[in-house]
Backbone bond lengths (Angstrom), bond angles and torsions (degrees), N, CA, C in turn:
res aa  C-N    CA-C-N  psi(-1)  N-CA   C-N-CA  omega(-1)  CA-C   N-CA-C  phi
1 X - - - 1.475 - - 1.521 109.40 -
2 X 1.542 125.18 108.73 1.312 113.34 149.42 1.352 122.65 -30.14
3 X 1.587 91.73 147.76 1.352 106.84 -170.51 1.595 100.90 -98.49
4 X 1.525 146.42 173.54 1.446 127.02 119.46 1.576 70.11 116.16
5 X 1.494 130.21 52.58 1.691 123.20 -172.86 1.447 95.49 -156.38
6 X 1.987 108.88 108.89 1.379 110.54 -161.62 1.751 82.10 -112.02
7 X 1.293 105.78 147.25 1.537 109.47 172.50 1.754 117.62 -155.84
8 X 1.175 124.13 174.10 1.469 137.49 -150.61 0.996 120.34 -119.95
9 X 1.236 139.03 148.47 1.732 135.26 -157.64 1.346 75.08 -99.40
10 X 1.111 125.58 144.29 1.667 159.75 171.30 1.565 100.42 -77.75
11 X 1.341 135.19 117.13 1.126 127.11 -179.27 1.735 100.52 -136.15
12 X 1.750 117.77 149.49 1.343 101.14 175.65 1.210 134.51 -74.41
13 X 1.724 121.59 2.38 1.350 129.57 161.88 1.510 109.01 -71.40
14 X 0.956 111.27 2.69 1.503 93.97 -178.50 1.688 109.82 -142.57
15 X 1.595 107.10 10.32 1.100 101.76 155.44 1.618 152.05 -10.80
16 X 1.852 82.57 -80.98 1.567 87.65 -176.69 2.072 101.90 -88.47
17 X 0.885 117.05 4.26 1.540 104.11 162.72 1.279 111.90 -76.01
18 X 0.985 98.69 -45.81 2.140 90.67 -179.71 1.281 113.87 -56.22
19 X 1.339 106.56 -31.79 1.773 112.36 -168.87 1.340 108.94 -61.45
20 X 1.920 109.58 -40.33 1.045 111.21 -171.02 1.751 131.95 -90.02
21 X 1.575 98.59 -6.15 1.282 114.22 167.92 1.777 105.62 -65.91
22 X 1.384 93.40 147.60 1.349 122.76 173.89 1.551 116.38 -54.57
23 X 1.374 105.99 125.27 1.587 106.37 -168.65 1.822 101.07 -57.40
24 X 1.016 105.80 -28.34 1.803 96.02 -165.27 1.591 99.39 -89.92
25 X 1.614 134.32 -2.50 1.136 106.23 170.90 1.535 113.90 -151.56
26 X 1.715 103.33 50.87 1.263 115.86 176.83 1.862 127.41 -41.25
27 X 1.628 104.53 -37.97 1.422 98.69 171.71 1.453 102.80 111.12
28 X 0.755 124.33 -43.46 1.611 151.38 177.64 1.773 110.35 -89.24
29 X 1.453 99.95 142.57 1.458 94.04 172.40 1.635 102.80 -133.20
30 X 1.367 116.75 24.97 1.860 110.69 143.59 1.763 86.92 173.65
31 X 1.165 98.91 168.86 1.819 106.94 -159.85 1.885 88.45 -128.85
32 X 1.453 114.49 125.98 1.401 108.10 -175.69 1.945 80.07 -120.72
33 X 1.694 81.44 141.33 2.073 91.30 161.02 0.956 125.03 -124.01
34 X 1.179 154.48 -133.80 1.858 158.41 -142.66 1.796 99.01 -135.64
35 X 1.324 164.39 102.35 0.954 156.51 -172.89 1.734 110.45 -34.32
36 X 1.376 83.14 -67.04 1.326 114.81 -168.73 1.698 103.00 -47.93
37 X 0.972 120.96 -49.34 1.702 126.23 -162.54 1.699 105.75 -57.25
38 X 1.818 113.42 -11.99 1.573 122.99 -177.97 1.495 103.52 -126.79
39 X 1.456 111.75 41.77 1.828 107.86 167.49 1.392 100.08 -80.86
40 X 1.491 141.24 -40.76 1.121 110.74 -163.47 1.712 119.82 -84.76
41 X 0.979 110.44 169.88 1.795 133.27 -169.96 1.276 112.34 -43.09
42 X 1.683 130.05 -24.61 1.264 132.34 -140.02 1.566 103.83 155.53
43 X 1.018 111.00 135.00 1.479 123.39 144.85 1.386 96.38 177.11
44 X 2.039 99.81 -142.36 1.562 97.51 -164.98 1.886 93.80 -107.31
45 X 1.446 119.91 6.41 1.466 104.58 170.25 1.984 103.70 -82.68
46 X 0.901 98.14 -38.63 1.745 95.75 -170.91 1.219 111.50 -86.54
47 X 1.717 128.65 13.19 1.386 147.84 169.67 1.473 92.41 -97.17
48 X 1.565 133.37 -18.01 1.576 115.19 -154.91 1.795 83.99 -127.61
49 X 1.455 114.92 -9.37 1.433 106.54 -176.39 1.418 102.31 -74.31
50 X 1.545 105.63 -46.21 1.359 125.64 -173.11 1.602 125.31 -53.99
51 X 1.498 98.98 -39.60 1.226 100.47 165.05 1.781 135.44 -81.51
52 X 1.684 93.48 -5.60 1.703 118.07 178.51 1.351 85.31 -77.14
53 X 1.537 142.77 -55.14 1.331 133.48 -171.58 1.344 111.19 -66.64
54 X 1.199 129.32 -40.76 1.810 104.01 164.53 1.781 122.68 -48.85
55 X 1.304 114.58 -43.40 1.006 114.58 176.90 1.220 130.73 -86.39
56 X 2.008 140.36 -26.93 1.061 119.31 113.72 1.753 141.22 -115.89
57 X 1.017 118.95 -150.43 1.610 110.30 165.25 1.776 110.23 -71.49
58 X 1.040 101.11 159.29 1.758 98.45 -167.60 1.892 75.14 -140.88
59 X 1.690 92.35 145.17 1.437 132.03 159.42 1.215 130.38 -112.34
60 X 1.202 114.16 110.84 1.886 109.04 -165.32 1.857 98.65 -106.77
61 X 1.677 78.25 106.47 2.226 93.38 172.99 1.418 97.01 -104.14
62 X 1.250 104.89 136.38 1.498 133.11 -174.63 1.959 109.55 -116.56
63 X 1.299 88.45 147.46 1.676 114.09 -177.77 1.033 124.36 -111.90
64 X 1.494 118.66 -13.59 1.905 128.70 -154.79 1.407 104.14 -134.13
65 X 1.306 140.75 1.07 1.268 139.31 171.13 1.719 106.20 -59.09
66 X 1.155 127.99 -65.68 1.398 123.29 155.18 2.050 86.71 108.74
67 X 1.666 110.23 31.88 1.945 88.29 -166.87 1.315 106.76 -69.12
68 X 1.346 150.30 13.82 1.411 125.41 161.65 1.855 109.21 -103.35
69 X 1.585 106.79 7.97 1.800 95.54 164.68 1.181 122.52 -61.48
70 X 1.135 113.58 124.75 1.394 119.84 167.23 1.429 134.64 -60.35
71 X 1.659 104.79 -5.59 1.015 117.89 178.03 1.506 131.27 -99.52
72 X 1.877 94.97 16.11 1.576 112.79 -176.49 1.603 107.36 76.86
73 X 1.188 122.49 154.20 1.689 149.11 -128.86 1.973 83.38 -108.00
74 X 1.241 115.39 117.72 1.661 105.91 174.75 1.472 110.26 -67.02
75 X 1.475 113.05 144.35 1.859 110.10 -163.92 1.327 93.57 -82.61
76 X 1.405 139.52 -44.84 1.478 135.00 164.08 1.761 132.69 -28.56
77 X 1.657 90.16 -42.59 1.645 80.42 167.84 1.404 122.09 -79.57
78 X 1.740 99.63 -31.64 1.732 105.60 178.68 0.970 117.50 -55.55
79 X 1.531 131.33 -29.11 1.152 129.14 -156.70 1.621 101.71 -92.62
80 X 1.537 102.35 -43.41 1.836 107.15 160.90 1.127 129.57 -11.68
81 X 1.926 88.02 -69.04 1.497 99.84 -175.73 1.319 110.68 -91.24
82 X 1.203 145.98 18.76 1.413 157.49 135.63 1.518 106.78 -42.25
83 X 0.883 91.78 -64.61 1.882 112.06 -163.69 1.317 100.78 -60.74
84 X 1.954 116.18 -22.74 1.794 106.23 -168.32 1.268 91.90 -82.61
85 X 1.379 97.47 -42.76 1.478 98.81 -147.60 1.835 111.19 -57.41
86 X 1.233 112.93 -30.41 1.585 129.89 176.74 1.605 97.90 -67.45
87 X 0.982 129.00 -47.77 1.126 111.92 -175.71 1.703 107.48 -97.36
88 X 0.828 130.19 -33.19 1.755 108.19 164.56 1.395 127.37 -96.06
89 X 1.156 107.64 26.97 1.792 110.82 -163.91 1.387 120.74 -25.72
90 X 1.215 90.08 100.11 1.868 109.68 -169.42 1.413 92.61 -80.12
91 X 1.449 94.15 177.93 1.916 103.20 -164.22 1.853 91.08 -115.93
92 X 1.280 117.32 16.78 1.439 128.47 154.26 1.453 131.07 -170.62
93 X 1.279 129.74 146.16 1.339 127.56 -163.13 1.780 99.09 -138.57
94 X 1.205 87.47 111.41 1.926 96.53 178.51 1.474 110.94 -120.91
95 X 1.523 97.53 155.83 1.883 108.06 165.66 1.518 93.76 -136.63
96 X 1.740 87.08 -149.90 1.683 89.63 176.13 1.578 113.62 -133.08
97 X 1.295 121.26 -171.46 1.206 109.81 -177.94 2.016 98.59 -117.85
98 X 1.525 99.93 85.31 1.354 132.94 -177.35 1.226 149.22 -139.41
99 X 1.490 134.73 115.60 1.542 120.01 -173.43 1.152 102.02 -74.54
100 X 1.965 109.50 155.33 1.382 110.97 165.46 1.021 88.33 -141.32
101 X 0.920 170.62 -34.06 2.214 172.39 -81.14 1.607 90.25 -167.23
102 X 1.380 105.82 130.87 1.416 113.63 155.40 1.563 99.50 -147.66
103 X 1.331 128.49 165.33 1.552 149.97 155.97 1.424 97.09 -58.62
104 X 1.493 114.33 117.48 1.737 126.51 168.84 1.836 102.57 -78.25
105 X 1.033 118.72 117.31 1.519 129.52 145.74 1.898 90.70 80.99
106 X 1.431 119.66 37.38 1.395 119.47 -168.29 1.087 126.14 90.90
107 X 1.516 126.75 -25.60 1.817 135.94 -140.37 1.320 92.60 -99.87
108 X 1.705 132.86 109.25 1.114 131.22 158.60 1.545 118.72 -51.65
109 X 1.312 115.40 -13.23 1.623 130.83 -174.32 1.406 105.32 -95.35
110 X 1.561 123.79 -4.34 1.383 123.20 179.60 1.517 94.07 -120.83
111 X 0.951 151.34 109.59 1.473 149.86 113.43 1.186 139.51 -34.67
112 X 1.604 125.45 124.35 1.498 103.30 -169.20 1.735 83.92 -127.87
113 X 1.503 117.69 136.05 1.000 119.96 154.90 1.651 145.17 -92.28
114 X 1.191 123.67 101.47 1.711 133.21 -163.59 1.397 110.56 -37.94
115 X 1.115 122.69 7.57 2.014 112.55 -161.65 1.763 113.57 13.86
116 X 1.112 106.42 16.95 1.263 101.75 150.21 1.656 125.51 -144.90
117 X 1.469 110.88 167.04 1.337 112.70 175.61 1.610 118.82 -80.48
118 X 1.455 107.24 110.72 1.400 113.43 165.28 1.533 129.54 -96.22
119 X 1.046 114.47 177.16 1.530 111.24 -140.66 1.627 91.78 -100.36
120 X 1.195 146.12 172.08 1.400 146.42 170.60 1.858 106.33 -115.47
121 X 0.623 104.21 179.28 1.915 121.15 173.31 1.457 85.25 -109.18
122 X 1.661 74.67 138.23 1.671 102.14 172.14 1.944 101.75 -99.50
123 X 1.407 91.64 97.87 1.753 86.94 174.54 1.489 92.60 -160.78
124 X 1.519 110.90 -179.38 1.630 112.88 -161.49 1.928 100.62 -77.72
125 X 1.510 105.42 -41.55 1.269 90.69 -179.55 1.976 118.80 -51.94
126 X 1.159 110.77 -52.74 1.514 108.11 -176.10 1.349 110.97 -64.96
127 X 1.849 124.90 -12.08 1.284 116.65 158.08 1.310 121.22 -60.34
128 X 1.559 120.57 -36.52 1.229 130.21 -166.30 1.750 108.96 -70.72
129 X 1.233 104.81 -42.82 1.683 114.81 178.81 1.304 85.25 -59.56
130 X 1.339 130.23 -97.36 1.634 136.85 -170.21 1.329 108.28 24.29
131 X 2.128 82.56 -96.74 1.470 98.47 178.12 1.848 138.66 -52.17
132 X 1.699 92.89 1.26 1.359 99.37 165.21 1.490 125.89 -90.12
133 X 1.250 102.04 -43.82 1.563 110.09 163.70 1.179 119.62 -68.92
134 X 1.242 146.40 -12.78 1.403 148.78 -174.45 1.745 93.98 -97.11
135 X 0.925 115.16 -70.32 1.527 112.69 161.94 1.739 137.04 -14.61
136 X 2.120 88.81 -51.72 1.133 102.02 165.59 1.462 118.15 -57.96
137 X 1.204 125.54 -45.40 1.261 138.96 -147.94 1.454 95.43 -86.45
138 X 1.221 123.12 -65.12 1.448 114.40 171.46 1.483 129.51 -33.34
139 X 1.281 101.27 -42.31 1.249 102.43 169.32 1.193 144.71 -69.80
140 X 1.397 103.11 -14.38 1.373 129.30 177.55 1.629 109.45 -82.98
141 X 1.434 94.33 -40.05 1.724 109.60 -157.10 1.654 92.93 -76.26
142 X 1.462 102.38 -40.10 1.814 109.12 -168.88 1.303 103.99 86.23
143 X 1.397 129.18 22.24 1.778 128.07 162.76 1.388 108.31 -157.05
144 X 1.775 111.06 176.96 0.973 110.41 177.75 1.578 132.24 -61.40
145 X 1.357 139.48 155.73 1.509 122.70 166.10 1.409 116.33 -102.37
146 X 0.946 124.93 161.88 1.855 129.20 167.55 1.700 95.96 -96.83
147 X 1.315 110.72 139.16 1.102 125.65 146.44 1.570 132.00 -126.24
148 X 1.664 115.07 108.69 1.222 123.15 176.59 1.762 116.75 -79.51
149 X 1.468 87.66 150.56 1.472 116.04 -175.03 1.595 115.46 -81.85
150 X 1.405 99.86 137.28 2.091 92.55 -160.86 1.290 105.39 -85.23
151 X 1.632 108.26 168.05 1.512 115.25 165.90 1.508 97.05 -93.06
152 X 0.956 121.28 111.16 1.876 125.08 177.29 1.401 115.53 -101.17
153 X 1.270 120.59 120.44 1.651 126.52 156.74 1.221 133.80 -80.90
154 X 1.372 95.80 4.76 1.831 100.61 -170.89 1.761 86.87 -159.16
155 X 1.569 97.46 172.43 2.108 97.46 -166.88 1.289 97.55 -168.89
156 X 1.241 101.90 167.88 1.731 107.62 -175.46 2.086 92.46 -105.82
157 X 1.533 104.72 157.29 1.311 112.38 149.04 1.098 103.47 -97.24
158 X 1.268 110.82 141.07 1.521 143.11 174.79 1.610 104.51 -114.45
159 X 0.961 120.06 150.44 1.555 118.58 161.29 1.442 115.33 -172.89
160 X 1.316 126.64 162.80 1.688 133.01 173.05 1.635 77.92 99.35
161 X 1.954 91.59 -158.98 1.599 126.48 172.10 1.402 123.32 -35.17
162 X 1.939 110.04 -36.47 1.242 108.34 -171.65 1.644 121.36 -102.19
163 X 1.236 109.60 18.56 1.351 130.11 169.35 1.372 139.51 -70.26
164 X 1.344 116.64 92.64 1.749 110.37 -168.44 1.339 117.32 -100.29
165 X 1.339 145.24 -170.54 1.177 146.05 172.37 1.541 107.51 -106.94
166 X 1.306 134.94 156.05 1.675 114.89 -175.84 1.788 113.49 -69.00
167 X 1.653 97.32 -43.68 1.297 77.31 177.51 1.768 121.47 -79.23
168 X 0.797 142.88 28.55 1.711 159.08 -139.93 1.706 87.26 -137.63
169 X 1.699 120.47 -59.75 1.159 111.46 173.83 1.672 113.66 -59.56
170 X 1.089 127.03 -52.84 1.330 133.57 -171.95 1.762 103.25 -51.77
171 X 1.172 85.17 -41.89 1.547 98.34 -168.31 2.367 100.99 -47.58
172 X 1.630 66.78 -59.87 2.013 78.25 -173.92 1.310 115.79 -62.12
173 X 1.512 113.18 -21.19 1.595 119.62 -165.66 1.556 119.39 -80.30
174 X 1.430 90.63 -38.14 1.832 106.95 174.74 1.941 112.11 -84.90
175 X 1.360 111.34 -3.84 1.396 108.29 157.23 1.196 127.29 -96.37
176 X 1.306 107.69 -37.50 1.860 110.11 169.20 1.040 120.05 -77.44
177 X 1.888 145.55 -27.00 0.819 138.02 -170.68 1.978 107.92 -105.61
178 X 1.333 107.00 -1.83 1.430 113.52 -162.25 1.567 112.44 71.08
179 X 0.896 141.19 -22.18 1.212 157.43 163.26 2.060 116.29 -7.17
180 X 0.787 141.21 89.49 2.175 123.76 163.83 1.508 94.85 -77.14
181 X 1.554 80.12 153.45 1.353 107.56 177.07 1.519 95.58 -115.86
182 X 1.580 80.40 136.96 2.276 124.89 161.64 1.567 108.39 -54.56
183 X 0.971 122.04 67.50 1.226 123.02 -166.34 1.973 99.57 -54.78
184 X 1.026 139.13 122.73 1.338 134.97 165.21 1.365 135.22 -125.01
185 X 1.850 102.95 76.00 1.191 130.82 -158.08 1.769 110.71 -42.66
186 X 1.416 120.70 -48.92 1.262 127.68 173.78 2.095 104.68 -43.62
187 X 1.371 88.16 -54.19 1.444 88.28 175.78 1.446 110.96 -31.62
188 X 1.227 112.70 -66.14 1.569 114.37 -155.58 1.423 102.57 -80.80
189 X 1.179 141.44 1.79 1.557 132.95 171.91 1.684 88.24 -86.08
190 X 1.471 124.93 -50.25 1.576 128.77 -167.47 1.407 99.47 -33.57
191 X 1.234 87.18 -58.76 1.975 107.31 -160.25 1.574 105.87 -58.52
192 X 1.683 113.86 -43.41 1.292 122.47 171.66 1.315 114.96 -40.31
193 X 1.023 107.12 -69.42 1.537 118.75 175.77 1.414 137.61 -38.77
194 X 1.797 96.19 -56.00 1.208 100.06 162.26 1.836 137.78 -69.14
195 X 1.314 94.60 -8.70 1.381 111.58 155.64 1.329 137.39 -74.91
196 X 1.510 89.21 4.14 1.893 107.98 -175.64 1.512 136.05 99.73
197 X 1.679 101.01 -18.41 1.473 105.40 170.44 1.488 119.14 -64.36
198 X 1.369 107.83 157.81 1.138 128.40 166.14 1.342 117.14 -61.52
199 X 1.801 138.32 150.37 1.302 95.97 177.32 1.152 144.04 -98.75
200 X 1.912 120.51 13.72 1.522 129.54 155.84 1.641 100.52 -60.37
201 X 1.038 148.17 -83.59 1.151 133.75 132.55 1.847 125.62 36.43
202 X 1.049 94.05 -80.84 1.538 87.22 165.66 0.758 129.73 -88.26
203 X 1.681 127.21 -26.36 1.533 106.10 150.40 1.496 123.70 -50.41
204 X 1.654 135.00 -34.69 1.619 119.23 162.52 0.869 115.73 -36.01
205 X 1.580 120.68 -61.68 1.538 135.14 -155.22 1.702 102.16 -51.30
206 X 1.914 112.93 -51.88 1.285 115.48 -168.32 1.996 114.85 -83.02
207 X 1.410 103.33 6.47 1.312 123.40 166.69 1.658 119.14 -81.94
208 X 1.421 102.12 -49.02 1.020 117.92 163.24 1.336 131.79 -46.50
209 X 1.419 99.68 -38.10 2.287 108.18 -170.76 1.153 76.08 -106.35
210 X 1.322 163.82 27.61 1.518 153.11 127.44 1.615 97.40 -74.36
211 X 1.298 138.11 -33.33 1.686 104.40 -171.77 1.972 98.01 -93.87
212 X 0.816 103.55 -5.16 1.511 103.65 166.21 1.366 132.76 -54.79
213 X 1.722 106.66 -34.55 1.204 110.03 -176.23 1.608 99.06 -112.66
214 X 1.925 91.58 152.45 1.340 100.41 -171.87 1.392 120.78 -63.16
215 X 1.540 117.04 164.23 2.017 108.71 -162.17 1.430 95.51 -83.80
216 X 1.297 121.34 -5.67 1.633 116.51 -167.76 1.438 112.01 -89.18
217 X 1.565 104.82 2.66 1.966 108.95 -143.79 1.535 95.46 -109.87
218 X 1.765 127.01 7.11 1.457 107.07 -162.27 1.670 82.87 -122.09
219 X 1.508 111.08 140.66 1.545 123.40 -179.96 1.602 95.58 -120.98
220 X 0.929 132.57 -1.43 1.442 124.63 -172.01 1.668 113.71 -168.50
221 X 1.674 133.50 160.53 1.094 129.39 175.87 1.213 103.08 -159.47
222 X 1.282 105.08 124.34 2.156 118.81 -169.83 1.711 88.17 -116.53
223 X 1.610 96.84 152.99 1.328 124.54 -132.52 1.643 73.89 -147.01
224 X 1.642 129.29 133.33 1.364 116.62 152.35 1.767 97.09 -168.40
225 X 0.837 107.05 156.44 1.872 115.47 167.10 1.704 123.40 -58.05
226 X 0.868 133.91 141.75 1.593 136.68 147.22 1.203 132.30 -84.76
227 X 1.285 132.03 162.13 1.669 129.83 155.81 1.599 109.96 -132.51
228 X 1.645 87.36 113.02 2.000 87.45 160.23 1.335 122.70 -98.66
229 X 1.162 101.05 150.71 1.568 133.52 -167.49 1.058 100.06 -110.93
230 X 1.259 122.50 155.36 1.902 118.36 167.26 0.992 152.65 -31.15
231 X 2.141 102.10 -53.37 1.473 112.44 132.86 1.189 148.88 -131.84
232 X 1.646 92.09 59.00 1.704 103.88 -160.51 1.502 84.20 -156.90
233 X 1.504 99.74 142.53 1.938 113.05 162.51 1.602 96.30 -118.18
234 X 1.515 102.06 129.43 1.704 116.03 -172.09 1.317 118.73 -106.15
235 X 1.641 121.62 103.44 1.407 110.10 -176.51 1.912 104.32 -55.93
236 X 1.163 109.60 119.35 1.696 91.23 -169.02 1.811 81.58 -125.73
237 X 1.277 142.35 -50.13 1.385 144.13 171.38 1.705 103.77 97.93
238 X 1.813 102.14 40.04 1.454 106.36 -163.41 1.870 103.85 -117.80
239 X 0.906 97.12 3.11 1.501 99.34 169.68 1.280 136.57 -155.52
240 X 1.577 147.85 -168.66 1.366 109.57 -164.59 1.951 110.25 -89.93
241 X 1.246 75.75 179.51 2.275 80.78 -175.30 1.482 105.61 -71.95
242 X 1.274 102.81 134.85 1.673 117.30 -172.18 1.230 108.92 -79.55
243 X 1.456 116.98 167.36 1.406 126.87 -158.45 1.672 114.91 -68.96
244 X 1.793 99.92 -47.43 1.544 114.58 167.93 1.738 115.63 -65.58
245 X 1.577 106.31 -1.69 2.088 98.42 174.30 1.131 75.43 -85.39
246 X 1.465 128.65 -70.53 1.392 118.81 -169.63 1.512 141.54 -3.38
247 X 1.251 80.67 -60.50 1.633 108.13 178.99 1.523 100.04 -57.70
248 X 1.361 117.86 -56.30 1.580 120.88 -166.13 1.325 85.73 -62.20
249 X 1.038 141.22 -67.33 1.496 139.59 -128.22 1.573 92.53 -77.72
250 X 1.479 139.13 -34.79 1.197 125.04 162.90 1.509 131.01 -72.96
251 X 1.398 101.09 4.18 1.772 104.91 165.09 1.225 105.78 -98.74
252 X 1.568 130.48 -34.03 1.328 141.02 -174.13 1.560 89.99 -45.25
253 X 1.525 105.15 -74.44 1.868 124.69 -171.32 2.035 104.42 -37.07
254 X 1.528 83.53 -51.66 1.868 67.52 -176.85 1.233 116.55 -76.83
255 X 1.503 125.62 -14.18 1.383 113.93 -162.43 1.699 97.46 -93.65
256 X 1.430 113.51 -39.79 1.793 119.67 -172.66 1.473 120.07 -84.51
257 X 1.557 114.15 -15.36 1.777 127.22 -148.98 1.185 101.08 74.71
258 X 1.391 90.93 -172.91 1.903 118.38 -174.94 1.486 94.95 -94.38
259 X 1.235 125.66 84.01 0.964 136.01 138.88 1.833 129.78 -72.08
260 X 1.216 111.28 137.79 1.703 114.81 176.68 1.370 115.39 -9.71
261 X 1.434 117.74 116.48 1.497 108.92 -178.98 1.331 103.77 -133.00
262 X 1.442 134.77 134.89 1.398 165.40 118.91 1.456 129.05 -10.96
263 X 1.487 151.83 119.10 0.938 146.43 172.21 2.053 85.89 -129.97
264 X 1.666 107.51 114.62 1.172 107.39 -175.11 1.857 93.49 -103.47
265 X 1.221 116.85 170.77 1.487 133.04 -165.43 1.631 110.80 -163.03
266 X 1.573 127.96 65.74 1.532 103.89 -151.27 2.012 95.70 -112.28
267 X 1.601 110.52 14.20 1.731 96.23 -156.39 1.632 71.40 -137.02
268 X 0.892 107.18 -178.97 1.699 124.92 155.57 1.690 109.75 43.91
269 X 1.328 105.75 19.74 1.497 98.99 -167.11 0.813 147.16 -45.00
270 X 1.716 155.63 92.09 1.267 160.34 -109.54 1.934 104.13 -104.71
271 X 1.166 95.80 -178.39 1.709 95.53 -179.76 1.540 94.39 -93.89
272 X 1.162 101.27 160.82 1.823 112.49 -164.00 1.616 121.32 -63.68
273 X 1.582 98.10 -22.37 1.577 89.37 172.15 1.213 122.16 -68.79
274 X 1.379 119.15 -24.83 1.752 150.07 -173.18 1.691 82.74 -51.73
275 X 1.366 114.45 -69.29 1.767 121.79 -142.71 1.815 93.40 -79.95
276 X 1.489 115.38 -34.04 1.642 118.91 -177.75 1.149 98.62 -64.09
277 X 1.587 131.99 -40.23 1.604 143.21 179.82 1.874 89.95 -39.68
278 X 1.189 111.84 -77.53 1.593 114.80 -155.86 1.089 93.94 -72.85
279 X 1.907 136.64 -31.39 1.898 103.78 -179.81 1.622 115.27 -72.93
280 X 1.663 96.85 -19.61 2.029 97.20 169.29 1.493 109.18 -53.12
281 X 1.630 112.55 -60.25 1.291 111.39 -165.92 1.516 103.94 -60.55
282 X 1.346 131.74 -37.99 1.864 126.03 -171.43 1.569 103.42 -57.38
283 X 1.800 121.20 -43.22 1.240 112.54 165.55 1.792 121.20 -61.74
284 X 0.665 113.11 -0.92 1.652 97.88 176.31 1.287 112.97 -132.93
285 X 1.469 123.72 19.79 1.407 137.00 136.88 1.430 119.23 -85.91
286 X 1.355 118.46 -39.19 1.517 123.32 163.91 1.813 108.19 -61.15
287 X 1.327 116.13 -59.18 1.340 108.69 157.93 2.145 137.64 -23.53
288 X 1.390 65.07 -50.96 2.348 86.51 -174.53 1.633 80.16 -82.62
289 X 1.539 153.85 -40.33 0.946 126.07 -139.61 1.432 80.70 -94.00
């Protein structure tokens, strides 16, 4: 994968503007969307995805894979995203590193799915699942996967022998399974924060679990806004990227290269020059970095 390739969460407000921009000066250098939003067979979203991939590279980030359930990877979505990925072969395929599948009321035969991403324990057993499901998936997919790092409000204690650090897990996860990690710098200021730092402060902190992980281990880096609340910072992806992601995202660049970078936009969605504004600025911080 070229390196030095900043691109834009694909949203349906802004569909048909991209379509209609000029192939030679779209603004963007690849458009990533939601996996899930193109499971079915046909219609008019995977008629308009399809035609976003003639015009640029497309990245398919996913929400519903679920690889840290313990309750095993559902064969319906895999096969979903099997089916996209063959037919749009994007130049990346991401999830997260999250349970969503659990057994309803005990019944391995009942499944209930969280519609949201929950957080896993950092310990060797949930490494071991990981790298099984990520494995799975590759194998299925026939390439590598990205796995991004969550914004979490809630966490497991871990402690003793089976206790890792997140980046320590990432670290082990992207060597045993072949696997890069989605680096998601906003993430780690969220998390900062909500841990109580200030946010010069948490940008150190999220500088810090960047020299932890190895320089070979990052395939991707998403870029998105926050909102604080009184006592909560909300990955919400509704406004532009703050000064302290910033900051991370120019240590990320020197410490990993210019690897694939992300400017996400998923709440509050602005008119398109707004979102081209922040993928200009990600190129000329990747540039200075």
């Amino acid at each position: 994968m070229a390196g030095g390739l900043v691109g834009m969460g694909w949203r349906q407000a802004h569909y048909d503007e991209v379509l209609a921009t000029e192939r030679s000066e779209p603004g963007c250098d690849f458009l990533e969307v939601h996996s899930e939003n193109f499971f079915a067979g046909g219609g008019a979203s995977l008629q308009v995805l399809m035609v976003g991939r003639e015009r640029l590279p497309v990245s398919l980030h996913g929400v519903g894979l679920g690889l840290g359930s313990a309750c095993g990877l559902d064969p319906w979505h895999l096969d979903r995203l099997a089916d996209l990925v063959e037919r749009v072969d994007p130049m990346l395929v991401s999830d997260h590193a999250a349970f969503t599948r659990a057994p309803w009321s005990g019944e391995q035969q009942s499944l209930m799915h969280a519609g949201d991403l929950l957080p896993i324990p950092f310990e060797r057993s949930s490494l071991d699942l990981m790298v099984r499901h990520v494995q799975q998936v590759q194998e299925r997919l026939r390439r590598p996967l990205l796995v991004e790092n969550l914004s979490a409000y809630l966490g497991w204690q871990v402690e003793g022998d089976e206790a890792m650090s997140e980046p320590e897990f990432f670290n082990a996860l992207t060597l045993r399974s072949g696997c890069r990690l989605l680096l998601d710098v906003n993430n780690l200021v969220v998390n900062a924060r909500n841990g109580g730092a200030a946010a010069d402060a948490a940008a150190q902190q999220a500088i810090n679990w960047l020299q932890v992980l190895r320089r070979d281990s990052v395939g991707e880096i998403h870029l998105a806004g926050h909102r604080e609340l009184p006592d909560l910072v909300i990955d919400d992806h509704g406004s532009r990227v703050s000064e302290p992601v910033w900051r991370v995202y120019r240590a990320a660049i020197e410490r990993f290269g210019p690897v694939p970078s992300l400017v996400e936009w998923d709440s509050e969605i602005p008119e398109l020059p707004v979102l081209l504004a922040e993928v200009a600025r990600a190129r000329v911080e990747m540039q200075a970095a």
